[in-house]
N, C-alpha and C positions, 0 to 999 in steps of 0.2 A: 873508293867505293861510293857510290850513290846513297847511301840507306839514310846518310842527313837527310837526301830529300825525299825519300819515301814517308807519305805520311798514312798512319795505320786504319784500317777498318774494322772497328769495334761492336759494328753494328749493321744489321740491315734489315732495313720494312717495305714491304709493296703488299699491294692490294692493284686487282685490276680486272678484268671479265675473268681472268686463269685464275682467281683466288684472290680470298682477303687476308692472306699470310704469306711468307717467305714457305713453310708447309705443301700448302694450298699449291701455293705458283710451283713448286719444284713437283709436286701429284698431277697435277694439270700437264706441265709437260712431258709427263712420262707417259701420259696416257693423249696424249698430241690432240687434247680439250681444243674446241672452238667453237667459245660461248658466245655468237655473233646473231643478231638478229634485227626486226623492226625496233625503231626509237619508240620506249616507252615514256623516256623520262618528259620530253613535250609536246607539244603536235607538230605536225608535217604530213601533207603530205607526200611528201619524197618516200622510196622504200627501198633505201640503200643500207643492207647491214650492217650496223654498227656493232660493237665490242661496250656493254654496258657494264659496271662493277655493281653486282647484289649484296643486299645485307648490309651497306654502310649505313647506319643511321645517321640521319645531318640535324642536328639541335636546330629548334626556331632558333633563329635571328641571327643565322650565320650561311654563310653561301657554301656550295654542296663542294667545293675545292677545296675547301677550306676542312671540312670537315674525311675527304677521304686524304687528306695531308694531314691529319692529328691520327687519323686511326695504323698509318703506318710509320709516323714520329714514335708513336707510343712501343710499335712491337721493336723498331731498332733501339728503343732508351732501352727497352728491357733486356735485349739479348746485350746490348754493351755492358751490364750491369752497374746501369743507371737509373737514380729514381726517375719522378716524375718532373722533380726539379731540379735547378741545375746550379743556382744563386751561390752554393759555397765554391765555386771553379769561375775560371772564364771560360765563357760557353759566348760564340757566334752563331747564327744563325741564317744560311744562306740558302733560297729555293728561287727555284725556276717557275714560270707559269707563264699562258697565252692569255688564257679566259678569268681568271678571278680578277676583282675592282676594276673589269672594265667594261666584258662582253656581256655580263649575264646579270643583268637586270632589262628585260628588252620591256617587263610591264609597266615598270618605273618612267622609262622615257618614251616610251608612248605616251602617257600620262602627263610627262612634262610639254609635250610635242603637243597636244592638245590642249590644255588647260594651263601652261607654264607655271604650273606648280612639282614641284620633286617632292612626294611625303618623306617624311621624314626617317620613317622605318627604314625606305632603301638606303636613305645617308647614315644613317647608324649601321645598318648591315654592310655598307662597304668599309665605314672606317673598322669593324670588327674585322675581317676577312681578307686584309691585307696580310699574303703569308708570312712573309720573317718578322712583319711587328705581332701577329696573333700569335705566332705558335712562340716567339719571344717569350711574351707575357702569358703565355699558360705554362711554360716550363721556367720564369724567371730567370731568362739568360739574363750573362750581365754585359754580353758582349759585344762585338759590332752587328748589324744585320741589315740584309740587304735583299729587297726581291727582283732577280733578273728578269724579264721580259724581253728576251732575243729568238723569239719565234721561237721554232721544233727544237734551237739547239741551247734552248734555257737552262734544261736539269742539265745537262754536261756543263756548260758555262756555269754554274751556281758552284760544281762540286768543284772543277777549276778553282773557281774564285777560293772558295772557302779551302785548298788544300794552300794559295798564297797566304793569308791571313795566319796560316797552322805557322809554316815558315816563316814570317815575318815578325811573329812575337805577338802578334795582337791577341791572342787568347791560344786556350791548350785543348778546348774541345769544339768543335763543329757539327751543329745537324745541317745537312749538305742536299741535294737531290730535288727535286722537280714533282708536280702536281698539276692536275688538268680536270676538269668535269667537261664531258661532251654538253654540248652545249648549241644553240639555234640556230650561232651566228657563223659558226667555223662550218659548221654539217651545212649548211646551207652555200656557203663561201665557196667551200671546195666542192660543191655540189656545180655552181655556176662556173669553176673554172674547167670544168669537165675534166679533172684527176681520181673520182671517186668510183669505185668499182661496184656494178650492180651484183655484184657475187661476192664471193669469198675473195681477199686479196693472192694473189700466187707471185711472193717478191723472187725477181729474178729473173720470172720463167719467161719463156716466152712468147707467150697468148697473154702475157700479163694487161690488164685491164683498168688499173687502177687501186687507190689506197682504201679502206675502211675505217673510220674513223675510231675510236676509242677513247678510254680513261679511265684514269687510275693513280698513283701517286707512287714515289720511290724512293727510300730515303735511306742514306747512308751516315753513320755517325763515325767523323773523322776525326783524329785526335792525334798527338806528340807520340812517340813511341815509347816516350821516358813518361810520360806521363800515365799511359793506359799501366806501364808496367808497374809504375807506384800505386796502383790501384789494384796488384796481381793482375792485370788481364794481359797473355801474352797473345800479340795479336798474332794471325794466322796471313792475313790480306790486308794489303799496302795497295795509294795508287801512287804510281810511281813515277809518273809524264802526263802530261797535258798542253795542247796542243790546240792554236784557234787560228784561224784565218779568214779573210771576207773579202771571196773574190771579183763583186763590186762588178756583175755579169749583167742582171738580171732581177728586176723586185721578186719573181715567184720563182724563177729555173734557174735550175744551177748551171754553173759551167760547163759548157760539154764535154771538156778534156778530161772537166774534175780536177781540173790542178789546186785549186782552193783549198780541197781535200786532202789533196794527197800532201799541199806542202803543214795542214794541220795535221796527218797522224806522224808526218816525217819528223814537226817539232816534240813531237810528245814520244816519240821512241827515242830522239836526240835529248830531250829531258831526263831520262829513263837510262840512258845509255845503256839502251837495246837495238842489237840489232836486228831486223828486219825473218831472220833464219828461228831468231828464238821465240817469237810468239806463235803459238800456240795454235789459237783461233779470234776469230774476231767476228763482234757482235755489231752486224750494219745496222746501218741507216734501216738499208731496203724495204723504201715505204709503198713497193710496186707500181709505181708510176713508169711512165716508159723512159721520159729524161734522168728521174734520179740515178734507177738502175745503172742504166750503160753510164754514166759517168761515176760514178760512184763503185761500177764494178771494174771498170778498166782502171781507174786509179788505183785501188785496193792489186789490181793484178800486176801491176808497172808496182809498186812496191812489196811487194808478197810474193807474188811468183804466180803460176796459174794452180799450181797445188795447196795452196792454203786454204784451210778450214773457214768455211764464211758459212756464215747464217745469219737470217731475220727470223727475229722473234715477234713481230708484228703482227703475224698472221697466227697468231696466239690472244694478243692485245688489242690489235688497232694501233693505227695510231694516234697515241695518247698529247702529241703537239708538245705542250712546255712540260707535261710527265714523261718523255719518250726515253729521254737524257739518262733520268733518274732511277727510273725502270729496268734501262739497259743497263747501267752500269752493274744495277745490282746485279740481274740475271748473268751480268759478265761474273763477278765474284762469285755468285753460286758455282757458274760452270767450273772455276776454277779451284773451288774448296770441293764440290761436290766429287770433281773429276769425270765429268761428262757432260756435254748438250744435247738438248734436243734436236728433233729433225727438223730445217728451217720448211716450216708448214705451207701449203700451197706448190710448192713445185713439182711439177712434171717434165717439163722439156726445153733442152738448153736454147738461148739465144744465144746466135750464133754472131752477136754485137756484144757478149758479154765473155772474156777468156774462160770465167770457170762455171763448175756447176757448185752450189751451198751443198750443205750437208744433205744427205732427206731421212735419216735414220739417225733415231739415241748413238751418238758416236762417243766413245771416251778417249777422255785426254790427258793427257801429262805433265805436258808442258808447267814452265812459271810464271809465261807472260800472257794474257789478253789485253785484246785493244777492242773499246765501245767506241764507234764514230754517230755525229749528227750533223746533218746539212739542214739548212734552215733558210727561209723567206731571206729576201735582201742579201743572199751572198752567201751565209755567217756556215761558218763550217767549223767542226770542232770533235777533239778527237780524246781518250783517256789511255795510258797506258796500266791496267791493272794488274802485282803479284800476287803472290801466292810464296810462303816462307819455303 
């Protein structure tokens, strides 16, 4: 039996343009919400829709990723039934991210760029705002921690990471999952590489035009099965495989066969020791780019079949970059505990370089297994296999 290596899911928080709760996001897509519009949070002239997250308040002297990654650490500690602190357990801490402590202080280094002085404010708000040491020291983990930076497929690689650590003995609890604030330099970035869609994203279709950008935060609290249970919490959601690959194509485009990908979910179903017929549905990438898509859908189709349950949730979110991971995952577990997903939003008409068509209707499910995949900058492909008891 596999269930040594399932490691359990005791918790889960997001916050994102669909809502600042696990609530929120599962009312949001039942009502196929899409809070998309002009950038308010900097200037630009650009006027490409973006997915902005309302309501988070961000403390002076902390950076705004930082701060929508506490306000959904907070709602998973609570539903694991966990305080705020962690110091009497081992507790790791492992997150994803693109934009915090590197992208988003553009005032600061102008500033230096000019005047070769850095104030000192922004050096104290990066070293505050560094994820797994900040939300360490607000929850007094005593554990390892670690912040990935591997492009879009950071929160999967983080919850990865932190399900080895669960297995390995280096502690008995993990906050796990990915975080992102939109931000001047990504929206602009993928502005110039012409992947960004002056409308609404439509992942899949095919008239598809490009991604929308987004953010938001995801986070899932992983933990020993023997342990949550000494705690009475008998978990419901396990992830059970994890799977990465980099297939070393291309600095921005993925491969076009998608084999990158497909040999990442092939390891994480082989983790899992699942096969291929038992999963359920799975929660893509599909960040509606024209490259991701067709390689991303034809890999999904060569291991799935042309009948499996696919959907993108991005055209809910945007996409959220180093939150995308963490996001997804969770929405994976929802779909899985809830027993339904949403319509994957934006699609109208099949491409006929893609074998299937996603969902486009609240479909329910039954299934015990989902799989959350991410393709990412440089290669980096990465895939979860999530159950369900």
């Amino acid at each position: 039996m596999k269930r040594s290596l399932s490691i359990a899911i005791t918790g889960l928080g997001a916050v994102s343009a669909l809502g600042n709760s696990v609530p929120e996001t599962l009312e949001g897509f039942r009502r196929g919400s899409r809070n998309a519009g002009r950038v308010t949070l900097f200037p630009t002239s650009l006027v490409y829709p973006a997915f902005e997250a309302r309501g988070v308040h961000c403390p002076a002297g902390v950076m705004r990723t930082f701060a929508l990654c506490l306000h959904a650490v907070e709602e998973a500690l609570h539903e694991a039934g966990l305080g705020k602190r962690l110091d009497s357990c081992r507790a790791g801490v492992c997150l994803g991210t693109t934009v915090a402590s590197q992208l988003n202080d553009i005032g600061a280094y102008t500033l230096y760029k000019k005047t070769g002085d850095m104030p000192l404010f922004s050096i104290d708000r990066y070293l505050k705002s560094n994820l797994a040491e900040a939300i360490s020291e607000y929850v007094r983990a005593n554990g390892p921690r670690v912040t990935v930076v591997n492009a879009c497929s950071s929160g999967t690689d983080a919850i990865g990471l932190g399900c080895s650590w669960l297995r390995a003995g280096y502690c008995d609890i993990v906050i796990a999952g990915g975080a992102d604030e939109l931000n001047q330099v990504p929206y602009c970035g993928f502005a110039s590489l012409g992947v960004v869609s002056p409308e609404f994203c439509a992942p899949f279709d095919r008239d598809r035009k490009g991604l929308n950008l987004g953010e938001g935060a995801g986070i899932v609290i992983l933990e020993k099965s023997e342990h949550a249970r000494n705690r009475n919490i008998h978990p419901g959601l396990f992830v059970s495989g994890y799977g990465e690959a980099a297939d070393a194509y291309h600095l921005t485009a993925p491969r076009p066969d998608g084999s990158g990908l497909e040999f990442a979910v092939k390891q994480a179903l082989a983790e899992a020791q699942v096969d291929a017929g038992e999963v359920s549905f799975v929660n893509a990438h599909g960040t509606a780019t024209r490259d991701n898509d067709r390689a991303e859908g034809n890999a999904l189709a060569r291991i799935l079949g042309r009948s499996a349950r696919i959907l993108s949730t991005k055209g809910y979110t945007g996409h959220a970059l180093g939150a995308a991971g963490g996001l997804e995952a969770v929405f994976t577990a929802l779909g899985l505990r809830e027993g339904w997903i949403p319509a994957s939003a934006g699609f109208r008409n099949k491409d006929p370089e893609i074998p299937f068509e996603p969902v486009t209707s609240v479909t329910s499910i039954s299934g015990r297994y989902a799989v959350s995949t991410s393709l990412a900058f440089g290669g980096n492909n990465a895939a979860l296999v999530v159950e369900r008891e």
